[in-house]
C-alpha positions in Angstrom: 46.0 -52.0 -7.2 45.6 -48.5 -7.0 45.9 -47.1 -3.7 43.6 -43.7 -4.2 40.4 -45.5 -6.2 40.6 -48.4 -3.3 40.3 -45.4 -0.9 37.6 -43.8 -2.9 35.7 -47.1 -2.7 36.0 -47.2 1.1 34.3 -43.3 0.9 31.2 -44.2 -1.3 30.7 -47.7 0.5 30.5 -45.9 3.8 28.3 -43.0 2.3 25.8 -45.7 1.2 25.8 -48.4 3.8 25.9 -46.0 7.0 24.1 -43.1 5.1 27.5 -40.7 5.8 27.3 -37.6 4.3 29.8 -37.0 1.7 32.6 -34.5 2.8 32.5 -36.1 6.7 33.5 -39.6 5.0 36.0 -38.5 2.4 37.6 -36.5 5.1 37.7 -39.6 7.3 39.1 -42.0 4.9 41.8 -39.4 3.6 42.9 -38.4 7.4 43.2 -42.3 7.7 45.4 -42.9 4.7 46.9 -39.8 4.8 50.9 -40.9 5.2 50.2 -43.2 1.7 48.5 -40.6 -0.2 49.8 -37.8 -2.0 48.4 -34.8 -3.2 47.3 -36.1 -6.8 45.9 -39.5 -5.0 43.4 -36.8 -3.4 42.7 -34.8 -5.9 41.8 -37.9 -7.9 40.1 -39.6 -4.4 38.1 -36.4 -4.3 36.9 -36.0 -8.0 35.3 -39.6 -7.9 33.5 -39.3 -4.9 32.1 -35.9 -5.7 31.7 -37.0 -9.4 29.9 -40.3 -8.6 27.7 -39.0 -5.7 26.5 -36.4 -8.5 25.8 -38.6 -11.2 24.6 -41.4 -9.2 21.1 -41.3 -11.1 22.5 -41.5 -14.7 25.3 -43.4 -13.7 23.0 -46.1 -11.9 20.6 -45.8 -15.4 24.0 -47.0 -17.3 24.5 -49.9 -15.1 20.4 -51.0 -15.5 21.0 -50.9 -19.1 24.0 -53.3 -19.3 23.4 -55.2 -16.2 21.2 -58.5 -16.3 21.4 -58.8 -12.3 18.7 -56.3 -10.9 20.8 -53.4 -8.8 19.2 -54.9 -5.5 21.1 -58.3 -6.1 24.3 -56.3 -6.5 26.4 -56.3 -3.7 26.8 -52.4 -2.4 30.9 -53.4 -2.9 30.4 -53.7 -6.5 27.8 -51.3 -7.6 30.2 -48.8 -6.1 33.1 -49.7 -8.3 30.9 -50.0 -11.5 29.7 -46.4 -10.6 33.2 -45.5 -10.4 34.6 -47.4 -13.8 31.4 -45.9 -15.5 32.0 -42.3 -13.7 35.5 -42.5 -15.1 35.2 -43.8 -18.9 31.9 -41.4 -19.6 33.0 -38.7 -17.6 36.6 -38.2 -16.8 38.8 -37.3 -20.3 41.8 -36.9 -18.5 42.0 -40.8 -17.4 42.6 -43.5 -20.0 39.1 -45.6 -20.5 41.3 -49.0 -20.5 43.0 -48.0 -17.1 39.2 -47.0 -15.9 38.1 -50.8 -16.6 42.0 -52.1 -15.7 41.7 -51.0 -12.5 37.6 -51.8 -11.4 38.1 -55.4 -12.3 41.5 -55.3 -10.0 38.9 -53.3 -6.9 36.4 -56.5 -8.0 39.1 -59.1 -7.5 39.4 -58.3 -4.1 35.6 -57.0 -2.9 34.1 -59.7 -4.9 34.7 -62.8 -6.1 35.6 -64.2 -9.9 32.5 -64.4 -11.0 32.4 -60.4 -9.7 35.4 -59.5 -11.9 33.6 -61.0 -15.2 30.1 -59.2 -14.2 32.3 -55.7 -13.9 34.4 -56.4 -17.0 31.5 -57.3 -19.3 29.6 -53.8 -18.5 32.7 -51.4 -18.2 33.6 -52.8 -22.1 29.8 -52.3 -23.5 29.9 -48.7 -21.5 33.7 -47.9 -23.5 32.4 -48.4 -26.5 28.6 -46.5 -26.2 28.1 -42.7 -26.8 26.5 -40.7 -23.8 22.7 -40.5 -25.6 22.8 -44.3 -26.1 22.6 -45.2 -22.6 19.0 -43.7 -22.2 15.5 -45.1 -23.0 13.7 -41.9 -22.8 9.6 -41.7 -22.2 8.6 -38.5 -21.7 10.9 -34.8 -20.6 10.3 -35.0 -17.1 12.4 -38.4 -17.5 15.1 -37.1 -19.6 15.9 -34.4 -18.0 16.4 -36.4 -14.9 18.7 -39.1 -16.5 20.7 -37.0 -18.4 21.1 -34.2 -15.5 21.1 -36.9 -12.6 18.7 -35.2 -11.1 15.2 -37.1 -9.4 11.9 -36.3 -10.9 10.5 -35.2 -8.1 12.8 -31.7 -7.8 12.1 -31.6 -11.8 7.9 -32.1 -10.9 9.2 -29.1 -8.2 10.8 -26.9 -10.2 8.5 -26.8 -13.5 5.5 -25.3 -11.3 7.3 -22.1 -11.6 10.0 -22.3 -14.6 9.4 -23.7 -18.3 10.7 -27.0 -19.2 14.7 -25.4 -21.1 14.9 -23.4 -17.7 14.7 -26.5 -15.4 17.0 -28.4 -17.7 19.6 -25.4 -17.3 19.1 -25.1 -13.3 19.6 -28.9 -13.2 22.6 -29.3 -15.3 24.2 -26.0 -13.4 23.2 -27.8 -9.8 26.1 -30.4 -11.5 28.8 -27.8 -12.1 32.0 -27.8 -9.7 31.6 -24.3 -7.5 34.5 -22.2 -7.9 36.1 -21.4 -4.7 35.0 -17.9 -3.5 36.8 -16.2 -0.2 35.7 -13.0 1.5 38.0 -10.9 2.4 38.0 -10.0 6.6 38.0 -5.8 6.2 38.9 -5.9 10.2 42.3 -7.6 9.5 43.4 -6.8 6.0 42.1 -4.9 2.4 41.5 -6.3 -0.9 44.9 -4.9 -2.3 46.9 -6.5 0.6 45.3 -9.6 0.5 45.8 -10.3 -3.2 49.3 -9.7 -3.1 50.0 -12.2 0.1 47.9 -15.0 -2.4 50.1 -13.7 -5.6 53.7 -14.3 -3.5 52.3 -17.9 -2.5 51.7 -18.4 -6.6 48.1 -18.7 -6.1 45.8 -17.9 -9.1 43.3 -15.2 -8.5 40.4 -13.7 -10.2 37.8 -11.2 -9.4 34.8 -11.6 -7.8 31.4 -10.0 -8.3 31.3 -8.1 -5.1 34.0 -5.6 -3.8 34.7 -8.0 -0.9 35.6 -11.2 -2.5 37.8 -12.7 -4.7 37.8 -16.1 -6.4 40.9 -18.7 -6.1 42.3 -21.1 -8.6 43.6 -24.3 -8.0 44.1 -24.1 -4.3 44.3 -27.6 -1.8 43.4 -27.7 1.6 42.8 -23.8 1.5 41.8 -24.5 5.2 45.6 -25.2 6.0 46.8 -21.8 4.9 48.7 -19.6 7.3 46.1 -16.8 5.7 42.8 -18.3 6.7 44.4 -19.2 9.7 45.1 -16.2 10.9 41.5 -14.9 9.8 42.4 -13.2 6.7 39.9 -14.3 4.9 36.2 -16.6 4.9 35.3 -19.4 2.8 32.1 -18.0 1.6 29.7 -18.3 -1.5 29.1 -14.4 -3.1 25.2 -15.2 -3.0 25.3 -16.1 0.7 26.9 -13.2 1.8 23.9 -11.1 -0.4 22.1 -11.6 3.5 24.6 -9.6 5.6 24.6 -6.8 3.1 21.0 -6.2 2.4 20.0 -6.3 6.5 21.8 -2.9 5.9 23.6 -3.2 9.2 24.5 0.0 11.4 27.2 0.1 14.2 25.4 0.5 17.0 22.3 -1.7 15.8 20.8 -4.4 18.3 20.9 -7.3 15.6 19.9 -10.7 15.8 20.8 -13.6 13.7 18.6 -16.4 15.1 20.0 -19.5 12.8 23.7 -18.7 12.7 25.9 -21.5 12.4 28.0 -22.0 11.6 28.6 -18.3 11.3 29.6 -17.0 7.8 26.6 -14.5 7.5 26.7 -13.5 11.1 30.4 -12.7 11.2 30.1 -11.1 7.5 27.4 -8.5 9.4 30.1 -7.7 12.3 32.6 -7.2 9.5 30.1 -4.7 7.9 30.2 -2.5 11.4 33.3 -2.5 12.6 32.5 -5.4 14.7 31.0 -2.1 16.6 27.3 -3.4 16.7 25.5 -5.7 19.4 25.3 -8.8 18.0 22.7 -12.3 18.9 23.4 -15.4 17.3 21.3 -18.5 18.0 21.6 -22.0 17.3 19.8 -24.5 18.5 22.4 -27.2 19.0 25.8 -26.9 21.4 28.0 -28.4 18.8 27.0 -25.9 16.1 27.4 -23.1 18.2 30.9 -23.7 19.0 31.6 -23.2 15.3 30.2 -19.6 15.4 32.6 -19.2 18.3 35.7 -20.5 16.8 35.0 -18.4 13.4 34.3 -15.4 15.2 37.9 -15.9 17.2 39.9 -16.5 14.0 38.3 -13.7 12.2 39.0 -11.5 15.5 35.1 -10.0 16.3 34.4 -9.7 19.9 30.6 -7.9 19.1 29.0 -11.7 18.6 27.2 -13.1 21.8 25.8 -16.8 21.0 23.1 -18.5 22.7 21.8 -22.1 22.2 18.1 -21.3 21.6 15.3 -22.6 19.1 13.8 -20.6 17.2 11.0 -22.0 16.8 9.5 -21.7 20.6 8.6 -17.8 21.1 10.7 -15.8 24.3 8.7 -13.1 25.5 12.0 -11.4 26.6 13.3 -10.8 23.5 9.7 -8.8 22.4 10.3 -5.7 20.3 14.1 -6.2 21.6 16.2 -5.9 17.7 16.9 -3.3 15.3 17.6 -5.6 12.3 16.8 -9.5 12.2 18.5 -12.4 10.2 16.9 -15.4 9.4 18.6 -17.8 7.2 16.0 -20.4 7.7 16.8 -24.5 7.6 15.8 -25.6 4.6 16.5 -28.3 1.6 19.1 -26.4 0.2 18.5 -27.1 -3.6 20.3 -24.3 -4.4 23.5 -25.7 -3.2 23.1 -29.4 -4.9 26.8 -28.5 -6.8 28.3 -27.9 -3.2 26.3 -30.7 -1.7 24.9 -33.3 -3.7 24.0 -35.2 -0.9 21.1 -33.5 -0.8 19.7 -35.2 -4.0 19.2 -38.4 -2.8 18.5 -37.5 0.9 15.3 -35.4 0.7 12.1 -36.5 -0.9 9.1 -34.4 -2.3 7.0 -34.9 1.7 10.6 -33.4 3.2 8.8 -30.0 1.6 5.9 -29.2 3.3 7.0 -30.4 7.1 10.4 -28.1 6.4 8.2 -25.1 5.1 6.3 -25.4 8.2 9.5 -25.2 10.3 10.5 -22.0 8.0 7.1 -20.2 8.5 7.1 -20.8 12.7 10.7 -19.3 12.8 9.6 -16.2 10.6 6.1 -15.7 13.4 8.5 -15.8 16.3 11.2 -14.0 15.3 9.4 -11.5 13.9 8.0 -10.6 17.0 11.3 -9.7 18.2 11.6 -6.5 15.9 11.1 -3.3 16.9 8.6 -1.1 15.3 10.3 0.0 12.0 13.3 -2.6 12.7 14.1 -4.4 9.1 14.1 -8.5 9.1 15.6 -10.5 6.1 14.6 -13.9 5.4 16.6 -16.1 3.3 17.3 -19.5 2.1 19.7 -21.5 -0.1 16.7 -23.5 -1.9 15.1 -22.5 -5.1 11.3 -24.2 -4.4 8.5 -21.5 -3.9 7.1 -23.7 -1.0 9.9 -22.5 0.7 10.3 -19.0 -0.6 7.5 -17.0 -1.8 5.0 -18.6 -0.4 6.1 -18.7 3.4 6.7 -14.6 2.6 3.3 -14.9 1.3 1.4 -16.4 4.2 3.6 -14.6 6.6 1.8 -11.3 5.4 -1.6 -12.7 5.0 -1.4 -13.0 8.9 0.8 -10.0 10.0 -0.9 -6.8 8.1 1.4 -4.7 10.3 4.6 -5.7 7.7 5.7 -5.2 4.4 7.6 -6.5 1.7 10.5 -3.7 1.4 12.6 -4.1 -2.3 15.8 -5.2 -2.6 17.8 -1.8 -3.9 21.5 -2.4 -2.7 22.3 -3.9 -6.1 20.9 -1.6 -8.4 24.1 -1.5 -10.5 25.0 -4.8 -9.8 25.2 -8.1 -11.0 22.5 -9.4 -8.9 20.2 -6.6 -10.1 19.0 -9.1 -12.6 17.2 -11.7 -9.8 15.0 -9.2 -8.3 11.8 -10.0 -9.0 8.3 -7.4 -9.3 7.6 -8.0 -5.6 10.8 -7.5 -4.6 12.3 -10.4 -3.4 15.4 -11.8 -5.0 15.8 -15.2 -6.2 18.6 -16.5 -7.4 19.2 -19.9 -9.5 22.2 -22.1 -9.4 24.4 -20.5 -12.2 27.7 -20.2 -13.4 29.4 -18.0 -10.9 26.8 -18.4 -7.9 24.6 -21.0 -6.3 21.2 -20.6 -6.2 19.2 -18.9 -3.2 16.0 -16.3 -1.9 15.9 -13.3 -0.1 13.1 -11.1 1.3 13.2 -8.1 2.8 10.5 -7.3 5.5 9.9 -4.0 7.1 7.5 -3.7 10.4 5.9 -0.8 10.1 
């Protein structure tokens, strides 16, 4: 039997029967199978569990279609490695559809019984045979668009109050695309030119990225093991989240205050942009999370970051009028990182929305009472829904008369030009190059 889809099993049985998120139980299973798996076992470990937690919604569709038993009946053990066979045959061209089914019914010997076997045999053959739009009974758009992007109807219901029905389809079926891996360079510790050249002598692919201070990387493993990001070179960072740091338009000497930081990437990106020469607040409000800000701010060598475990959702009169610039990169559903996360999908539900967007729009009251007159806030979020966006900004100035929306203009020339809507505020879908997210700007006058 083969040892890396038995280990991949292990991974999407613990995701669904403890409710483990992804990447915490893929890493666990690998770390414990570790001195029997080599680096292709991984990759191939790695591109089912990603690949079936995605498509988990179409996939499950499939398995309806062919399956006589209801899904409920099926045991968890088995549903798994049918979503796996059919992830593989409809999916996967690199990987022989007879080994796909060869090696389910093997997994279904041993986590099931005979009768198991026959059951996972008869669909993976009808599946081998079918083309991808025969698996589908379709009703109405809303429908197909969620079976054939694996997306639920709900986030479709979501999306379509502000995009037409072809622009949903695209945002769903690039929430499915594998993110390219996108680093940021560390300007206190090395330049672009430098940088490239230490990837080039360790045969690593490059490319360019969109912004002066990143690049891309190409077939790269465990890019958390190398010597480079170890010694702080260089950030694991998506271009669009970094789009934060740079419009705060940081100054060295600026009193700044990032009040949901971990675990860190846009708050060390802002001490990178001064020199690590500004004074520097990051807030989290759990221990554990804060400890990551630390350890990032160590490797990448900044000293200007002072962290705090605080909520920022309770108001402290000492901080009143206290900060120059203000961050907040607000919790939210993050439906803009889906490709990243897919987790998410199947986690969150359409009453998750209003109770986070009241979380959002306390943080935004609070903190922004901890700006100094004419200090600049920026609020952000890696989720595309208005309720989240737009319309906390909205609100937020319906009750505070005394700030405005200031536009985006760092990007004028730039690729991100494009997302900048009439009022201002930047929103960005899940794309090709980027994932999706939404920035305002807010001045205090």
């Amino acid at each position: 039997m083969d040892r890396a889809r038995e280990v991949a099993l292990k991974v999407l049985y613990n995701i669904d029967k403890n409710k483990s998120y992804s990447n915490i139980a893929l890493d666990g299973e690998i770390k414990k199978n570790k001195d029997r798996l080599n680096e292709k076992d991984i990759g191939l470990i790695s591109e089912i569990v990603y690949g079936v937690t995605t498509w988990k919604l179409t996939i499950d569709e499939i398995v309806k279609k062919y399956s006589k038993v209801k899904m409920k009946k099926i045991s968890l053990w088995i549903i798994n490695i049918l979503r796996m066979g059919i992830y593989q045959i409809v999916f996967l061209d690199k990987i022989p559809k007879s080994a796909a089914v060869n090696e389910s019914v093997k997994l279904s010997k041993k986590y099931g019984h005979k009768a198991s076997s026959s059951f996972v045999n008869a669909i993976l053959r009808k599946v081998e045979k079918k083309d991808y739009e025969d698996f589908f009974e379709i009703k109405n758009d809303i429908e197909r668009i969620s079976k054939t992007t694996s997306m639920p109807e709900w986030i479709i219901k979501e999306l379509l109050k502000e995009k037409d029905e072809k622009e949903v389809e695209e945002i769903c079926k690039n929430s499915n695309k594998r993110p390219k891996i996108s680093i940021r360079i560390n300007r206190l510790k090395t330049t672009k030119i430098k940088l490239k050249e230490e990837f080039k002598n360790k045969k690593i692919e490059i490319e360019e990225g969109i912004l002066d201070d990143f690049i891309y990387l190409n077939k790269v493993k465990n890019i958390e093991n190398l010597d480079l990001f170890k010694e702080g070179k260089f950030t694991i960072q998506d271009e669009v989240a970094s789009l934060p740091s740079i419009i705060l338009e940081p100054k060295e000497d600026d009193r700044i205050l990032d009040a949901c930081s971990a675990p860190g990437g846009k708050t060390t990106y802002i001490a990178e942009l001064v020199n690590d020469k500004a004074d520097i607040k990051a807030w989290d409000v759990h221990e554990h999370r804060i400890k990551l800000i630390q350890e990032n701010a160590k490797r990448l060598g900044i000293n200007s970051i002072k962290t705090e475990v605080k909520d920022a959702t309770r108001l402290d009169e000492n901080y009143i009028e206290k900060f120059d610039k203000i961050l907040l990169d607000v919790p939210c559903l993050g439906l803009g990182v889906l490709k990243r996360k897919p987790d998410i999908k199947w986690q969150k539900n359409s009453e998750d929305v209003l109770e986070i967007s009241k979380i959002q729009l306390k943080i935004l009251e609070n903190c922004s009472k901890y700006l100094k007159k004419g200090g600049k806030l920026v609020y952000s979020t890696c989720s595309i829904l208005k309720e989240e966006n737009d319309e906390i900004i909205e609100k937020f100035l319906k009750n505070n008369k005394n700030f405005h929306i200031e536009k985006i203009k760092f990007c004028i020339e730039n690729y991100f030009q494009k997302f900048i809507k009439e009022n201002g505020m930047l929103s960005v879908y899940p794309n090709d190059k980027t994932d999706g997210f939404f920035i305002c700007k807010i001045a205090k006058n």
